[in-house]
N, C-alpha and C positions, 0 to 999 in steps of 0.2 A: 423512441425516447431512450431505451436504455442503451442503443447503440450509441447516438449522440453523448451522452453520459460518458461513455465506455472511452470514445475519441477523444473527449475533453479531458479526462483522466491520464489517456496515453500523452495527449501534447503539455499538461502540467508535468507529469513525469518527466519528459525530455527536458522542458524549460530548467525545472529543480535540478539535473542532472548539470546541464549547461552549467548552473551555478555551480554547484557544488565541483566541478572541473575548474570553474574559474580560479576559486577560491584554491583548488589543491595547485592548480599549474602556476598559479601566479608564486609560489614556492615553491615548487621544485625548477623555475624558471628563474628566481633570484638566486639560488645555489647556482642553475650552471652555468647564469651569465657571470658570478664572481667564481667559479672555478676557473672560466673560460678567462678574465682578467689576469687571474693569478698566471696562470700558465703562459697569458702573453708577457706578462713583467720574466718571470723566468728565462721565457726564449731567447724578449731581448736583452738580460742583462747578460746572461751565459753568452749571446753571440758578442756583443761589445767586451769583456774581458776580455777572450780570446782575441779577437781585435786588438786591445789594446796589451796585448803579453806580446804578440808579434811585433808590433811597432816596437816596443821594447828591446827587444830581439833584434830585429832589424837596425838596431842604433846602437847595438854592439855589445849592448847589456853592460856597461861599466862607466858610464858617464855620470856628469854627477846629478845628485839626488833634485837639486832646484830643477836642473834644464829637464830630464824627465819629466816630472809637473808639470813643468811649463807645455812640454810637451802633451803630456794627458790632457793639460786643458785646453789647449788649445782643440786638439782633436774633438773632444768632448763636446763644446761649443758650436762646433762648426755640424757636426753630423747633430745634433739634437734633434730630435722629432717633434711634431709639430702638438701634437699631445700630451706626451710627457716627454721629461728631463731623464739627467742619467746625474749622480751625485758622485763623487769621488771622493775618497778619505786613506790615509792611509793609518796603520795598526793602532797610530797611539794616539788618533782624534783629531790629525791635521788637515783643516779645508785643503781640495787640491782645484776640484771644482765643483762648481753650485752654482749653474748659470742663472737659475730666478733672482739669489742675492750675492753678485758678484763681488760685491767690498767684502764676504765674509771669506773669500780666497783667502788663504794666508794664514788666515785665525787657526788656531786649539780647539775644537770646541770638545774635551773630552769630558770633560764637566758639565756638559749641557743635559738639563734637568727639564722634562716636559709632566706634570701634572706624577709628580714620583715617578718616574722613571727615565734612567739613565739612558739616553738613546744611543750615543757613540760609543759607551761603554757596550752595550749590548750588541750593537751592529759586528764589534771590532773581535766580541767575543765570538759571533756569529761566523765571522768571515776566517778565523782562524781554525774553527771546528768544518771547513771544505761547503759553506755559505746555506744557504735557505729561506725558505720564506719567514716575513716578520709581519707582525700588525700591532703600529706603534700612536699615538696622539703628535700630532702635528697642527701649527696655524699654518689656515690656508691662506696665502698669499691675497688672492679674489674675495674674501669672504674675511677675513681678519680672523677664525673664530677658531678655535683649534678643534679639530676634527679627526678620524679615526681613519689610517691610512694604510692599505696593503702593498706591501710590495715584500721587494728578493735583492737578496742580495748574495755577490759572487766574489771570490779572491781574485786577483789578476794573478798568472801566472808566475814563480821565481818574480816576485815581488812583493812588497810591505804592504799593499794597497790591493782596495777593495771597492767594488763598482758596483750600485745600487741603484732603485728603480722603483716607482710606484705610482697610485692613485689616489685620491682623496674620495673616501666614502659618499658625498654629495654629487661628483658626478658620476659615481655609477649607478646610481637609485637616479637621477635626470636621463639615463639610457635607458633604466628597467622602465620606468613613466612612459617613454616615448612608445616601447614593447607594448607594453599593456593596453595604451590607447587604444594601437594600433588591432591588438586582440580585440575587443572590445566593439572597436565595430566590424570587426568580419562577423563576429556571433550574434551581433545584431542583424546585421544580414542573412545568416543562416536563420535565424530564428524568426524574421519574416518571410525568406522563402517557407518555413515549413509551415508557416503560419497560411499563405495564401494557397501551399498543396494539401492540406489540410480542407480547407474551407469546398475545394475543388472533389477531392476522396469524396469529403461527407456529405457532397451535395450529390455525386455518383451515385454513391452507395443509398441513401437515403430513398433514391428513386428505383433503384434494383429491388429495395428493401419492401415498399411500396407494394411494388409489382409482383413480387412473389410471394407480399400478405394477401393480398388479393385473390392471388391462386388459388392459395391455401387454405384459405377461407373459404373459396365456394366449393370446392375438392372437400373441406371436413363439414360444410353443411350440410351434402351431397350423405356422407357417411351417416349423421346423425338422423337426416331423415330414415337411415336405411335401420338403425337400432330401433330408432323408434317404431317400427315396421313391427321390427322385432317382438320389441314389447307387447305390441298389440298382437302378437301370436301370428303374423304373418311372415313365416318364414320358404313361403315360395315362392319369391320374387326374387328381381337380381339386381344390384348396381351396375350402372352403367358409365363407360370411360372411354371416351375416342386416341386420347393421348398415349404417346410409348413412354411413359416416363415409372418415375417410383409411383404416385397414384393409381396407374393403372395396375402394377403387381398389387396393391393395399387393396384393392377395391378386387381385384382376381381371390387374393388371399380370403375378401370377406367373402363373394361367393362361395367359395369352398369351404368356410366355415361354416355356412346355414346348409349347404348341403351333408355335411356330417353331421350339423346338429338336427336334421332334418331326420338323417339314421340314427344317431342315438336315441331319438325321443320315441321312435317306434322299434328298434331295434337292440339284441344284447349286441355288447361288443367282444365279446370272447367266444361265444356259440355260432353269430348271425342269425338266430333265432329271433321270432316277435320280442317284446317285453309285455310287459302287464298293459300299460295302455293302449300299445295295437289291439290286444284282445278283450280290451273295456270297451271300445270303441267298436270291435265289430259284435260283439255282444248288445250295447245298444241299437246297432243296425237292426238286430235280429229281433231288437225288443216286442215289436208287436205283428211282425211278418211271419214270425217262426212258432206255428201251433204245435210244434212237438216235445220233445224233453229236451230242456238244455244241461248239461252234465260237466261239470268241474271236478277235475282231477289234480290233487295234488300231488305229488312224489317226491317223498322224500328219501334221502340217502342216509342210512342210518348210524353209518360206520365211515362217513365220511371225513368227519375232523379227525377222526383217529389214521384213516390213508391218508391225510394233508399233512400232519404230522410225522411220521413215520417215513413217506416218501419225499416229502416237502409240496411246496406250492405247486413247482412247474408242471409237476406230475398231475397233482390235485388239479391243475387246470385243463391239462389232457385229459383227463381222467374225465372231466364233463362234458369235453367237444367229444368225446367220444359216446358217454352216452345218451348227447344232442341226436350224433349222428345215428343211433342204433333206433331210437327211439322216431325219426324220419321215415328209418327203414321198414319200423315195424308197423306205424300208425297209417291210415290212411291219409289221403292229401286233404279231402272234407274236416279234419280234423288239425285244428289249429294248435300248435305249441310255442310255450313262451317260458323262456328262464326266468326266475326272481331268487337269486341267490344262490343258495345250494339245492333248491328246490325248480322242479319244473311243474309248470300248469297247462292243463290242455283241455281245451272245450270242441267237446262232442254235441253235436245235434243228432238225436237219433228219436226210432219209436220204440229202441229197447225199453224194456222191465229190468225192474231192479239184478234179478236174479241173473239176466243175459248179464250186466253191466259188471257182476260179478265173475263171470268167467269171465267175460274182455278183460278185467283187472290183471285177474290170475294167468292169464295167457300174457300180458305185457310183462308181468313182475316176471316171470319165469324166462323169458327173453332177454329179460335186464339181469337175471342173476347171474349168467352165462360169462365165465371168468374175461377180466379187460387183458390185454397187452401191452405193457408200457415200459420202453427202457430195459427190457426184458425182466419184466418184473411180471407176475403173475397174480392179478388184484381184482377179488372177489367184491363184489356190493350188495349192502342188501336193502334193497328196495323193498317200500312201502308206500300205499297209496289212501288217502284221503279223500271221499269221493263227495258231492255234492249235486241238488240236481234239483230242478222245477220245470212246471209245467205253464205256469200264471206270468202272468205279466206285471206283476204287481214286489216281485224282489227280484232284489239290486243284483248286479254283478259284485260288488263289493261284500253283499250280505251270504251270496254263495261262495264266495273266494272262504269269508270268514267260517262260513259250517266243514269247508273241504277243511280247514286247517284244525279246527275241533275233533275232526273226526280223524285226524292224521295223530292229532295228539290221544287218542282213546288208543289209534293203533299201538303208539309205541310204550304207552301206561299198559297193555293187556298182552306184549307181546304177539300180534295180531298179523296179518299181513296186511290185509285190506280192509276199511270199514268205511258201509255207508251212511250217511250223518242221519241221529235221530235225534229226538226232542229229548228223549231222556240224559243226552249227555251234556245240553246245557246247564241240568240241576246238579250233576254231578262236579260240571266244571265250575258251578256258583260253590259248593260243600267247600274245592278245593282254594277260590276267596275267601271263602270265609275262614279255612282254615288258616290261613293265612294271616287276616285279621287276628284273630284269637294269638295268634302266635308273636305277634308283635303287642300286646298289650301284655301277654305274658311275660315279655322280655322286663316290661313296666314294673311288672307285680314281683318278679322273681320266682315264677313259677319252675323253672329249670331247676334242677338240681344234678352232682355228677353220683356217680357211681363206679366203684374201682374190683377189677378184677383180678385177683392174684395168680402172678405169672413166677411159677415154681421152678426152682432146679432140680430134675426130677432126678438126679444122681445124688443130693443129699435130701433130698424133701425140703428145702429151705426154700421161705419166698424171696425172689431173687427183684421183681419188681411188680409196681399194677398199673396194668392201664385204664385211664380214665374213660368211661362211658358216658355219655348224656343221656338225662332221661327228665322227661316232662311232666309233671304230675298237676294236674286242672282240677279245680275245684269242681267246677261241673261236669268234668269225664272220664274223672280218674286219670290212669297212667295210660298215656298214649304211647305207641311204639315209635321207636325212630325210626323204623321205615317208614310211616307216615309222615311225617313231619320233616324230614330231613331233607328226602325230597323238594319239597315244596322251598324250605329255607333252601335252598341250591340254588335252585330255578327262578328267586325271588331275590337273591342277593343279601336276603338276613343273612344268611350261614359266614358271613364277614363278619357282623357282629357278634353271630355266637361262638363262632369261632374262637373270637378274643376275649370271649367270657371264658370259656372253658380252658383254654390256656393260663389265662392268668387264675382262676380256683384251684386249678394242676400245680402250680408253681407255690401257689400259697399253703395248697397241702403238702408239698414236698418238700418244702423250707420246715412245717411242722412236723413232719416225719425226720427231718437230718437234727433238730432240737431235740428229739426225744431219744435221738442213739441210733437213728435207722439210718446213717450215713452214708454204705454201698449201697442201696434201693434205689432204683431207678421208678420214674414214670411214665409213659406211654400215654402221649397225647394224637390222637387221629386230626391231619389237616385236609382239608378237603382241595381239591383241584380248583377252586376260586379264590380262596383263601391262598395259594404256593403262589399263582398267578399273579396276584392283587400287589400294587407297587410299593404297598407301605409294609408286607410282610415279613422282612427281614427289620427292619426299622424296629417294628412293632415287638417282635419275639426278642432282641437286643434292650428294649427298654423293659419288658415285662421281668425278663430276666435279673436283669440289673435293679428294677424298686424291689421286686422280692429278696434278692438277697441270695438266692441258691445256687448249688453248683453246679454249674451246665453241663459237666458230667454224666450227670443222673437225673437230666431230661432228654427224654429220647422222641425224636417227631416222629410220626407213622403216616406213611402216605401210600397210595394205592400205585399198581404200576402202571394203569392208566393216566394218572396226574404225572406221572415223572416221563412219559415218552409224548407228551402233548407238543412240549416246544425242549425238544433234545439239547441244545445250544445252553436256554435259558437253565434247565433244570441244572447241567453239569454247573454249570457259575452261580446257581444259587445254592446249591448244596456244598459247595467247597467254598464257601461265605459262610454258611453255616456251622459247617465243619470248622471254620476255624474262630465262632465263637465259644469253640468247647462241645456243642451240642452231638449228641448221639442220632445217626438216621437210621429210619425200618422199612423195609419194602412190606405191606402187607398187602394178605391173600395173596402172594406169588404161585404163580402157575396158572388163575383163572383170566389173566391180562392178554395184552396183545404183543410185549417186552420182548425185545431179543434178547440172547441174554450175552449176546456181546457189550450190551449196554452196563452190565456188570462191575465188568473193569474198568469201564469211563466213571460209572458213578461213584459219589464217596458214600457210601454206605456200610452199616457196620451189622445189620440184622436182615435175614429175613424170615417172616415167617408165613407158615407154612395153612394153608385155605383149610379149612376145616371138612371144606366137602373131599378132599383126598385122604385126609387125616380118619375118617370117618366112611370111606369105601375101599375094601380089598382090593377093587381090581384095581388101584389107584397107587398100592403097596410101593410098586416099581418104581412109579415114578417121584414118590415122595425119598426112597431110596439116592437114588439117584441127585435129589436137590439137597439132602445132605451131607452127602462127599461132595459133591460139586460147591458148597459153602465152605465145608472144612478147611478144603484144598484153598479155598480162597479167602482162608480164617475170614469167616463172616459165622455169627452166629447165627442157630438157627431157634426160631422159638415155634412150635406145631401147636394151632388153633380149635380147639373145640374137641379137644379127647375126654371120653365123657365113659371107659369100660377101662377094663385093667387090662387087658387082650391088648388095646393100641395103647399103652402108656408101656408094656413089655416089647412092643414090637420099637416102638421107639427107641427103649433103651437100647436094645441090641445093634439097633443101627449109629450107634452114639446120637443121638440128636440131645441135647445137653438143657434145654427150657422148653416149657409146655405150659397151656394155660385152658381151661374146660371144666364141665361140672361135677366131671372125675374129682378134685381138689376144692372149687369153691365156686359159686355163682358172684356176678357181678352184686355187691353189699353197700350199705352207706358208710359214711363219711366213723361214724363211729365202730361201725359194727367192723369196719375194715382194721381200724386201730386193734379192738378186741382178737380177732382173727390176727394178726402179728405177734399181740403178744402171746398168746397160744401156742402157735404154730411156732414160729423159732425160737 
């Protein structure tokens, strides 16, 4: 249908085209057949002059003026064309000859006045100025009517007289008529041949068209049986195609898709290892055949984001085909492995006891720890394992995937290497919902509160600035630590909103600290790695900044050098964004990270400071040395964490480190008791 459609559209277009040529040609075809007129009147009046200047010539040139005439007219008369005339006059309007009205021989007519205009006058002036084309009103002899007539007129050589020539506008539009007819029906004839090859194409095509829906059709019903196959989870069959055409590559193509979708559904595609559901599925096999222990092993990488980070992906992807591969080498063949993510899972069938299952662990992890090679890079892992296990028939594969992954979480909450899953860490992992709960209803209540600690210049004793703490204080638990809590809000995705709590009471007390005279005081707000991350955090800290009113000066962000080496790229473009809304940035606890510290001079950073457990161990002396010059040198300020003896508040100074903050000076105080402590102190 829409081909037909499509044809009938093509042959109006040509048709409308026809016209619209008609219409343009039938005008630029009146111009060139009266161009083409002019130009004959010209040729032949120039040739007849010359003609008659010879004659002229030839009769001696000095005879008198009558017999000349006599002579032009005669001549005149006798050569006439059968078309047109040829007129004669000579300078001051006298007939010489005029063969249509021959009694006007003789006459003047330089007074001859046609519809206002003088025509002998104009000719005579004409033919004195070396001759030209004219278009004047004349009565047509044939017609009585006076009408609009082209012609040319010429001087005759060394003579008073002038030889003229023309047409009368009616019969040249009786030529263009006869043109046009003639146009007229050959387009009607083109335009029924294309009318009957038309009919002829579409009756072609209509059957080709047919015949190749047809094809088409049983070829894609062929296909849809094959998805629907699909659907129905039956992906080990084939389509079939006798044909060498495009169908037969479509239909090869889809074979080769069910067979890769046939490997990915039991397959990783990065290892070639099982995935989870090859090993759900022979798990089930084993469900009621297998009277021994079944044992689930989870293994996690625990420093893995941070080598995916640091070295990039490609690596981080090596990094796991590699210890696919180690992990092959090490396990036996009875024992099945399967990637889920950055974690691998492996199910053992054995008559081990716990206690065996623990050496196997610690004999695996100690084989995984065994340094990788990549790119020549030298990349330590530290594996941990989660383990799981039954004897019954009666829990799931899913339910022991879930206790290995509880128990993988206990390992890494207890710093552990390996643990095997017991009942007691489900109640623990309920404490840690409900902690949870409680902590979102608090956000409700405003159970939060901050608290600021003063950060000294311990070269004049002045407080130089404080950084803001959180602290939670519960009606039914009193004051909880934030190492409790913070955790959880991390791992839980609160710490986005408290985040932007304590941000903004930071900013609102430091708008009320620069009101009351405390205008170089800075304050020191900690942002967490989810929070630098999260795509509305610069948005957020630009508007916070801006409703408070403060000067972004003397807000300083602190973030850990593990947040700032997670995505290298991202951090340097978020902090040189930040940087250039005014804001101050701090590396804290440097040294306890995994940071190069070529990363240094990439980042925009204006402080670091210094872990408190260096600050607070002698043998530690060195290297806090050391990150003091090494700041100076790169005017970066330094501020040292938790000096709490006047030994390390001396040992400081001598090194110049120039800010400190610890209980040497002041503990973290409220919102009041802080104001008190300022005025005090400076």
């Amino acid at each position: 249908m829409s081909f037909i459609v499509s044809m009938l559209l093509i042959l109006v277009m040509v048709i409308y085209q026809f016209e619209n040529l008609r219409a343009d040609s039938h005008q630029v075809l009146s111009e060139e057949l009266l161009n083409q007129k002019k130009d004959k009147y010209k040729l032949l009046v120039q040739t007849r002059a010359e003609l008659l200047a010879q004659l002229y010539q030839q009769n001696g040139g000095d005879i008198f003026k009558e017999d000349i005439e006599s002579i032009f007219a005669r001549f005149n008369e006798e050569s006439n064309l059968e078309d047109n005339y040829f007129f004669i006059y000579d300078l001051d309007g006298k007939t010489v000859s005029l063969p249509p009205t021959p009694h006007l021989e003789g006459t003047n007519r330089w007074d001859l006045e046609v519809e206002g205009r003088n025509l002998l006058q104009e000719m005579s002036k004409l033919a004195h100025n070396g001759g030209g084309e004219i278009e004047y009103p004349y009565t047509n002899p044939v017609t009585g009517e006076i009408e609009m007539k082209f012609g040319y007129i010429e001087p005759i050589r060394d003579t008073d007289y002038f030889i003229g020539s023309g047409g009368y506008e009616s019969s040249f539009y009786t030529i263009l008529d006869k043109i046009k007819l003639k146009i007229v029906e050959i387009r009607r004839g083109i335009i029924y041949s294309i009318l009957v090859l038309f009919f002829i194409i579409s009756t072609i095509m209509m059957i080709i068209i047919i015949d190749i829906s047809n094809y088409i059709k049983k070829n894609i019903n062929v296909i849809i049986e094959g998805f629907k196959e699909v659907g129905r989870g039956n992906i080990e069959f084939k389509l079939k195609n006798k044909s060498n055409d495009e169908f037969q590559q479509l239909f090869s193509g889809f074979n080769n898709m069910l067979k890769q979708i046939n490997y990915l559904t039991y397959n990783d595609s990065l290892t070639g290892l099982p995935n989870i559901k090859f090993l759900h599925n022979r798990f089930k096999a084993d469900y009621e055949s297998c009277k021994c222990f079944k044992y689930i092993f989870t293994l996690g990488l625990n420093n893995f984001d941070i080598i995916n980070s640091n070295y990039g992906y490609k690596v981080g992807n090596e990094l796991l085909k590699k210890v696919s591969d180690r992990l092959i080498d090490i396990l036996d063949e009875d024992i099945l492995i399967a990637r889920n993510d950055i974690e691998f899972i492996f199910y053992y069938k054995t008559e081990l006891k716990e206690e065996d299952i623990l050496i196997f662990g610690n004999k695996v992890l100690e084989k995984l720890r065994v340094p990788y090679d990549i790119d020549n890079n030298h990349i330590y892992l530290e594996p941990q394992l989660g383990i799981s296990y039954t004897k019954r028939s009666d829990i799931s594969f899913d339910e022991l995937i879930n206790k290995s992954k509880v128990a993988l979480h206990f390992v890494y909450a207890d710093k552990n290497d390996l643990l095997i899953h017991k009942a007691y860490m489900e109640g623990k992992l309920s404490d840690r919902v409900d902690l949870e709960s409680k902590m979102r209803q608090a956000m409700k209540r405003e159970e939060f509160l901050l608290y600021y600690q003063p950060i000294i210049n311990i070269k004049t004793n002045k407080v130089v600035g404080l950084e803001a703490l959180i602290r939670w204080e519960s009606p039914g638990y009193g004051l909880i630590s934030p190492g409790k809590f913070i955790p959880v809000a991390e791992s839980t995705g609160l710490i986005i909103s408290l985040g932007s709590w304590v941000l903004e009471k930071s900013c609102e007390k430091l708008k009320s600290l620069e009101e009351k005279g405390y205008s170089d005081m800075f304050i020191s707000v900690n942002i967490s790695p989810k929070e630098f991350q999260h795509p509305d955090f610069l948005e957020k800290v630009e508007l916070i900044t801006e409703e408070t009113g403060i000067d972004p000066n003397n807000l300083k962000l602190e973030m850990t050098e593990r947040t700032t080496i997670e995505d290298v790229e991202y951090t340097i473009e978020m902090l040189n964004k930040l940087r250039s809304l005014g804001l101050k940035i701090a590396i804290d606890d440097f040294g306890t990270g995994y940071s190069s510290l070529a990363y240094l001079n990439k980042f925009s950073i204006d402080t670091l400071k210094i872990d408190k457990s260096f600050i607070q161990s002698k043998d530690n002396q060195e290297i806090v040395k050391v990150i003091i010059m090494m700041s100076n040198n790169l005017n970066l300020e330094v501020i040292a964490e938790g000096v709490e003896t006047e030994e390390q508040l001396e040992f400081l100074l001598e090194n110049q480190c120039s800010m400190s903050q610890g209980y040497l000076f002041a503990k973290p105080m409220g919102e009041e008791e802080v104001v008190e402590f300022l005025e005090d102190h400076n």
